[in-house]
C-alpha positions in Angstrom: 81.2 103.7 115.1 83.3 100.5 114.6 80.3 98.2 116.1 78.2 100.0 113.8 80.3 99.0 110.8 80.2 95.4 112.3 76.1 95.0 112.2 76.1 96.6 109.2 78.5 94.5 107.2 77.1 91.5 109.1 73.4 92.6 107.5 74.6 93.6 104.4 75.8 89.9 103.6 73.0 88.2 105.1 70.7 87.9 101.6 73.5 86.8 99.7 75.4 85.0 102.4 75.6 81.7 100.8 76.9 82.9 97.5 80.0 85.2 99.2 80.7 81.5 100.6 80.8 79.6 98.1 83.1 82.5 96.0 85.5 82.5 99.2 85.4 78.7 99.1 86.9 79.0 95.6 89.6 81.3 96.0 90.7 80.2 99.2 90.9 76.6 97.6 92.5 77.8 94.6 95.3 79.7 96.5 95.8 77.0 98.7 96.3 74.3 96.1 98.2 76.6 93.9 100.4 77.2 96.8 101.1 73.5 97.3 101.8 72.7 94.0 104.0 74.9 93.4 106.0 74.5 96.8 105.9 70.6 96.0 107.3 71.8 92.3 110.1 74.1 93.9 110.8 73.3 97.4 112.1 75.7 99.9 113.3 73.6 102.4 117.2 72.5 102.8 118.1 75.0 100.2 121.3 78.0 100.9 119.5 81.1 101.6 120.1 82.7 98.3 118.5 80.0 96.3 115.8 80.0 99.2 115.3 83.6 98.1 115.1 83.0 94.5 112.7 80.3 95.0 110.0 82.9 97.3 109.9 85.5 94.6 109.5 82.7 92.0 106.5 81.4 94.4 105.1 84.9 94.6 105.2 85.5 90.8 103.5 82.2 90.0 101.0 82.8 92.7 100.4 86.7 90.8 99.6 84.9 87.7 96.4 83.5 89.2 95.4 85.0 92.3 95.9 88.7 92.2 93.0 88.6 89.8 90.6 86.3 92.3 91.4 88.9 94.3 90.8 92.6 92.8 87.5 90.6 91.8 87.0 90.0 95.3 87.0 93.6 95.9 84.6 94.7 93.3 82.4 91.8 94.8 82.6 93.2 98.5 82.3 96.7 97.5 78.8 96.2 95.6 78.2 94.3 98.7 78.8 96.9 101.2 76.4 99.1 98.3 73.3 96.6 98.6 74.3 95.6 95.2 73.3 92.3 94.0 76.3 90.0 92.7 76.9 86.5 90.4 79.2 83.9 90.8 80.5 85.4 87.4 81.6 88.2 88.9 84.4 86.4 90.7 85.8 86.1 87.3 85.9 89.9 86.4 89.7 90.5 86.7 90.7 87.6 84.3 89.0 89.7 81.4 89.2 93.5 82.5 92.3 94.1 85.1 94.5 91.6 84.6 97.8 92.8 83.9 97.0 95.7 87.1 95.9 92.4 89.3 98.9 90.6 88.7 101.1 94.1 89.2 99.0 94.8 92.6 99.5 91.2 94.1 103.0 91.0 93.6 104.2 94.2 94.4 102.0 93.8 97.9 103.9 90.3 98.3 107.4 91.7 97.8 107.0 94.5 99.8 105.0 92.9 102.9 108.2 89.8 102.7 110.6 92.8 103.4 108.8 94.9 105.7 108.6 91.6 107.6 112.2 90.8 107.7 112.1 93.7 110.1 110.2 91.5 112.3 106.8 90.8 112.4 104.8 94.3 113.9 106.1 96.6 111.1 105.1 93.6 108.7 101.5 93.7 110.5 101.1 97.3 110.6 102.1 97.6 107.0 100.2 95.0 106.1 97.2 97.1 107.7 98.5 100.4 105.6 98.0 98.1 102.3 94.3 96.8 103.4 92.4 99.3 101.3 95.0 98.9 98.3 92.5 96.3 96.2 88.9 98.6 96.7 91.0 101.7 94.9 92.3 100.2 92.6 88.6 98.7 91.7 87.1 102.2 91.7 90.4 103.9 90.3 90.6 101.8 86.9 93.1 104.4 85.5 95.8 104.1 88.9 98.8 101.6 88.5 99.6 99.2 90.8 102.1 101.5 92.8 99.6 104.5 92.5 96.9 102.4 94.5 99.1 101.1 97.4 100.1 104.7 98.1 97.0 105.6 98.2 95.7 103.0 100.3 98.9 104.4 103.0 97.6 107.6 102.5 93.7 106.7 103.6 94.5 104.2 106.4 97.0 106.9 108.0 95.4 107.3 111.6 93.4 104.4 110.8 94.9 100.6 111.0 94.4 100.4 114.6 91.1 101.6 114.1 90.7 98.2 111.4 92.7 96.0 113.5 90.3 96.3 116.3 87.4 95.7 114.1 89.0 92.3 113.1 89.8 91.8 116.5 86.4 91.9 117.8 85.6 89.3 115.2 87.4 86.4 117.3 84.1 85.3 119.1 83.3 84.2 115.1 86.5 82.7 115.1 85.7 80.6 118.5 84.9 76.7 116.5 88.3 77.5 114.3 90.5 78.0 117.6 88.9 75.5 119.6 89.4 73.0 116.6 93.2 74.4 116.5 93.6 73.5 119.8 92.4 70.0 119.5 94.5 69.5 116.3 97.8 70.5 118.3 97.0 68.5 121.4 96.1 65.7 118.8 99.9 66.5 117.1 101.7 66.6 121.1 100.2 62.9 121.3 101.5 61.6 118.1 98.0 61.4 116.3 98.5 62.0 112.7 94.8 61.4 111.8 93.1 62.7 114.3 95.2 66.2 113.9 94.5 66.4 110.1 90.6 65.8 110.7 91.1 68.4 113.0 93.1 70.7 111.3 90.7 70.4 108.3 87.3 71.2 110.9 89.8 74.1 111.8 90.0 75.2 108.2 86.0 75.3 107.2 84.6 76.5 110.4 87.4 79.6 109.1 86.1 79.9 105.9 82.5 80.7 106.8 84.2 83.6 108.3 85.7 84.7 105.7 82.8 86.7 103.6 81.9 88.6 107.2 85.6 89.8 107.0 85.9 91.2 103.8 82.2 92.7 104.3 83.9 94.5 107.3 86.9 95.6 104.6 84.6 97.0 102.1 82.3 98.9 104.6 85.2 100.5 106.4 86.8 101.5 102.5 83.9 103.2 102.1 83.2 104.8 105.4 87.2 106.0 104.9 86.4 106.9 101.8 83.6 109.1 102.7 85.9 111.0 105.2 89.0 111.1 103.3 87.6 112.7 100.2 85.6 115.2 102.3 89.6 115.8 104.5 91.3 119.3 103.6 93.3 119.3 101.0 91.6 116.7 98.8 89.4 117.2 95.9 86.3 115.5 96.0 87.4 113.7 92.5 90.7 112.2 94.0 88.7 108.9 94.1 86.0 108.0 92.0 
């Protein structure tokens, strides 16, 4: 079943491959150089470990302000995706104007509690991180669910099911083999004192990554909605418990 989720998710973004990119390429720039400026604004290094902590949930709200929203749009994009639904660039814009105040809710509350189920080292961060995965498609297709309401949910549906995910992404790494191999070349670069050589190849690391990224999140929204399929069909759930 998961290798049939893989060629369908790889079909599905085929026809409007190009566009997905150039959306990803937009909000994986954005994060990044929010992220930088506002690290370069309050930096974390050097600091006591209080005013560390301060400083990380002051990262995370600024970073809610402006991303949360790229990314509940993202969902909605990937969802009509994984539908054969035709999207626009506009699109990407949706949860500025419609769902912001739940975006910026869902993004931080997802940060926070991710940062302190990884203080318990890094499996139970991963595997709640995989609990959370379907958090963003709910809380599309569940307008009227808080924040809170939609990460529960998302634990609820992916119960018996992150390893399930995880090996889906997994079997993506022969996608990921020019961003490794790049990687490597950038550290070996680093080992030899290369400064120029391992940002050029850092940077070759980065993009041959992002062309990845829609097949990833067409993976995401197909297995929401296979999930979906079963979970409101399980005992015990009505068929209305997600719309």
């Amino acid at each position: 079943m998961e290798k049939g989720i893989l060629k369908q998710s790889i079909l599905k973004i085929k026809k409007q491959y190009w566009l997905l990119l150039g959306m990803s390429a937009l909000v994986s720039a954005s994060s990044l150089l929010v992220n930088y400026l506002i690290i370069s604004i309050l930096p974390l290094s050097g600091l006591e470990d209080f005013e560390t902590l301060v400083r990380f949930f002051l990262l995370a709200l600024v970073m809610s302000l402006y991303i949360g929203a790229f990314f509940i749009s993202f969902a909605d994009v990937f969802i009509r995706v994984a539908r054969s639904e035709d999207v626009s660039f506009p699109m990407l814009f949706t949860g500025f104007k419609t769902d912001y105040g739940r975006s910026v809710g869902l993004y931080l509350f997802m940060y926070i509690k991710l940062y302190l189920w990884s203080l318990l080292l890094v499996v139970p961060g991963l595997v709640m991180s995989y609990a959370y995965k379907m958090s963003y498609f709910i809380a599309v297709e569940n307008p009227h669910y808080t924040a809170g309401e939609a990460i529960q949910e998302s634990i609820k549906m992916m119960d018996g099911h992150k390893g399930r995910l995880f090996g889906l992404h997994l079997s993506l790494i022969p996608f990921y083999s020019p961003t490794i191999l790049f990687f490597v070349f950038a550290i070996i670069a680093h080992t030899h004192g290369n400064s120029l050589t391992q940002m050029l190849f850092t940077a070759l690391s980065c993009i041959c990554a992002l062309f990845v990224v829609p097949l990833i999140n067409s993976v995401n929204a197909n297995f929401y909605l296979m999930l979906k399929d079963k979970y409101v069909k399980a005992d015990g759930v009505q068929p209305n418990a997600i719309q």
